[in-house]
C-alpha positions in Angstrom: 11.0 40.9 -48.9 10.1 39.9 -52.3 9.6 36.2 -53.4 12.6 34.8 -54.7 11.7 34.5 -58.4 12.4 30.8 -60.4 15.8 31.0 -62.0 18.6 29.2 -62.1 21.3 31.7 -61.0 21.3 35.1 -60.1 24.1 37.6 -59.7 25.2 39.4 -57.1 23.3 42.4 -57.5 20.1 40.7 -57.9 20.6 38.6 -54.5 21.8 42.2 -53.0 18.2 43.3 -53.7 16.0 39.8 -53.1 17.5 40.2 -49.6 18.2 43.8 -48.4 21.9 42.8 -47.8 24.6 44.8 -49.2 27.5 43.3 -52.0 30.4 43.9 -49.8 28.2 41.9 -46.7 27.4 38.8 -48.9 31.1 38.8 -49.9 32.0 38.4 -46.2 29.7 35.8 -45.4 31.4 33.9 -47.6 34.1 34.3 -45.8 32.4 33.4 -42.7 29.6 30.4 -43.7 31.6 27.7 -45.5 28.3 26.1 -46.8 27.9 28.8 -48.9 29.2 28.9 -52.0 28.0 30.4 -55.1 29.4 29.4 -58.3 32.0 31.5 -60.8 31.4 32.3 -64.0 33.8 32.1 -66.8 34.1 35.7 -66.3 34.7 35.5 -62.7 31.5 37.1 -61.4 29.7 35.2 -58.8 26.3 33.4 -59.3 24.3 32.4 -56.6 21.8 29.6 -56.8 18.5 29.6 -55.2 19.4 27.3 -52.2 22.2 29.9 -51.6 19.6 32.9 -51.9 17.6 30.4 -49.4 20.4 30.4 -47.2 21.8 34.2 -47.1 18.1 34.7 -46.0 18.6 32.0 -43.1 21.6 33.9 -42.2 20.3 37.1 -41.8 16.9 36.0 -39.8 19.5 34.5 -37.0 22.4 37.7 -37.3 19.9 40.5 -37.4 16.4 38.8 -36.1 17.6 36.5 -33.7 20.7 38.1 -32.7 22.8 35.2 -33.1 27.0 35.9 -33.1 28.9 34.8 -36.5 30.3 31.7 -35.0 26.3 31.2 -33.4 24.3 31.7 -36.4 27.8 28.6 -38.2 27.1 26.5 -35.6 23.5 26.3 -35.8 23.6 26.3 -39.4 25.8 23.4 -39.1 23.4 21.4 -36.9 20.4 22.1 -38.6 22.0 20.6 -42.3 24.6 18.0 -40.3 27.4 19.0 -41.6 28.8 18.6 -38.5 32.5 16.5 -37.8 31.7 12.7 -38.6 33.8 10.6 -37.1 35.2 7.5 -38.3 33.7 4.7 -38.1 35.6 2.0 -36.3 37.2 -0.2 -38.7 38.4 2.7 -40.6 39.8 4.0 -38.0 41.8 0.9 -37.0 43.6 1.3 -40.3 43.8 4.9 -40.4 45.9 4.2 -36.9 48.2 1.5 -38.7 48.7 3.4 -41.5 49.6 6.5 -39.8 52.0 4.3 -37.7 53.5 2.9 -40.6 54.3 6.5 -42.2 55.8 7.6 -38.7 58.6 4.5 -38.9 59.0 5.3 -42.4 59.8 9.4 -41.4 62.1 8.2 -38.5 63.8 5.6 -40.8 64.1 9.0 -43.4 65.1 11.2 -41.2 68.1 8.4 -39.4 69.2 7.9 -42.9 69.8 11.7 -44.3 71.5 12.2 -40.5 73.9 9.3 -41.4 74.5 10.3 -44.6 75.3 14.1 -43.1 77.5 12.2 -41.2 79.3 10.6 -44.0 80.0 14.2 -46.0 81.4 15.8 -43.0 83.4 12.5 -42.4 84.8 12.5 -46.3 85.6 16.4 -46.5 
């Protein structure tokens, strides 16, 4: 593998030959790896940046070297740069609850009053 040489963004050919993995492959890993994300162009074409070329190298040590699975090779790619689930913390959550409380009454007080005034046309006609 060559050494990943210092510039800013590269395009999708050039990563296809820094790291032996074919266009169409990198396209799908997109797909699959929600952390990466290269950058569009004003043109559309993609440009990857060297933490991305970094990372599409990661990705194919634990697919093709380690034999990790897709959803393996996420997962541990999600542990090692926590991006796991945070939860909340406590005292947000407490008002998360009462808000989403508050929004339930409001959708039951919605939905009693367009049944009433269903009520009302079919009573009028």
């Amino acid at each position: 593998m060559a050494a990943i040489p210092d510039k800013l963004y590269f395009r999708i050919g050039e990563v296809s030959e820094l790291t032996g993995i074919e266009a169409y492959v990198l396209r799908f890993w997109e797909k699959e790896f929600p952390m990466l994300r290269p950058v569009k162009s004003s043109t559309g074409h993609r440009m990857y940046r060297r933490k991305d070329v970094e990372l599409l190298l990661e990705i194919k040590r634990l697919l093709y070297g380690e034999g990790f699975t897709i959803e393996g090779a996420r997962k541990k790619l999600r542990t090692e740069t926590g991006q796991q689930r945070l939860a909340f913390p406590s005292a947000n959550r407490e008002k998360f609850l009462a808000v989403r409380r508050e929004l339930s009454e409001l959708l039951d007080l919605l939905k009693r009053g367009s049944a009433a005034a269903k009520r009302g046309s079919v009573n009028k006609g």
